[in-house]
C-alpha positions as a printed Julia matrix, in Angstrom:
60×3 Matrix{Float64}:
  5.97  -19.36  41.85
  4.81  -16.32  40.08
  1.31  -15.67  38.94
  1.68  -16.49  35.65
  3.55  -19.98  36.21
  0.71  -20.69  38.67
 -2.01  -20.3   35.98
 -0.49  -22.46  33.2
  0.68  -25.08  35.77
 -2.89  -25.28  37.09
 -4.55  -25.49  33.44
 -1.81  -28.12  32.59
 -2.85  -30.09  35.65
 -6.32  -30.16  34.84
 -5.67  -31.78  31.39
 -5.23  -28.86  29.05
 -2.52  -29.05  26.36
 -0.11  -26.07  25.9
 -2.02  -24.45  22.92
 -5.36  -25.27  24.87
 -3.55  -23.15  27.95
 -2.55  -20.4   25.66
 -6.1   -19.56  24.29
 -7.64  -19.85  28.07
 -4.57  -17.56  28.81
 -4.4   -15.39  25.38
 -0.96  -16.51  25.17
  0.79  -17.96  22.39
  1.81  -21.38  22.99
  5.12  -20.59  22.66
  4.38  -18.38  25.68
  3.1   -20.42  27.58
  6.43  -23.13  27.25
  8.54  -20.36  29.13
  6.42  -20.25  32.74
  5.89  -24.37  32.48
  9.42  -24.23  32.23
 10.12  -22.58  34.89
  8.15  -23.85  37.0
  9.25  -27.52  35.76
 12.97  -25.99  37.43
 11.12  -24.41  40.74
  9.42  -27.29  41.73
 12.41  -30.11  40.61
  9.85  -31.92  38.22
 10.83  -33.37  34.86
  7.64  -34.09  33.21
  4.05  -33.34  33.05
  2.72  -36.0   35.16
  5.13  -35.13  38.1
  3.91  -31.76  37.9
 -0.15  -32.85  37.82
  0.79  -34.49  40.75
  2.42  -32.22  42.56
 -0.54  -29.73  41.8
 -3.05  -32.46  42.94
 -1.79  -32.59  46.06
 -1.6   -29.3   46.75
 -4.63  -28.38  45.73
 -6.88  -31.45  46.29
């Protein structure tokens, strides 16, 4: 995953909504959608809680 996709995956993970995200980032949220996105592809996830979890574990 690139840098950017890291960072908004990681916020997202922690609890932070897209336009929270975005002004942590200075991002628009619209931004922000196109990393989450493709990260949502990378890692074969379909929602936000698979992703959290897969972050979790990684991290944790």
């Amino acid at each position: 995953m690139t840098a950017s996709e890291l960072q908004v995956v990681r916020l997202l993970a922690q609890g932070a909504t897209n336009r929270q995200a975005a002004e942590q980032l200075f991002l628009s949220p619209h931004t922000v959608n196109t990393p989450l996105r493709h990260a949502y592809s990378k890692l074969d996830v379909n929602s936000r809680v698979e992703l959290t979890r897969l972050v979790l574990a990684h991290d944790g």
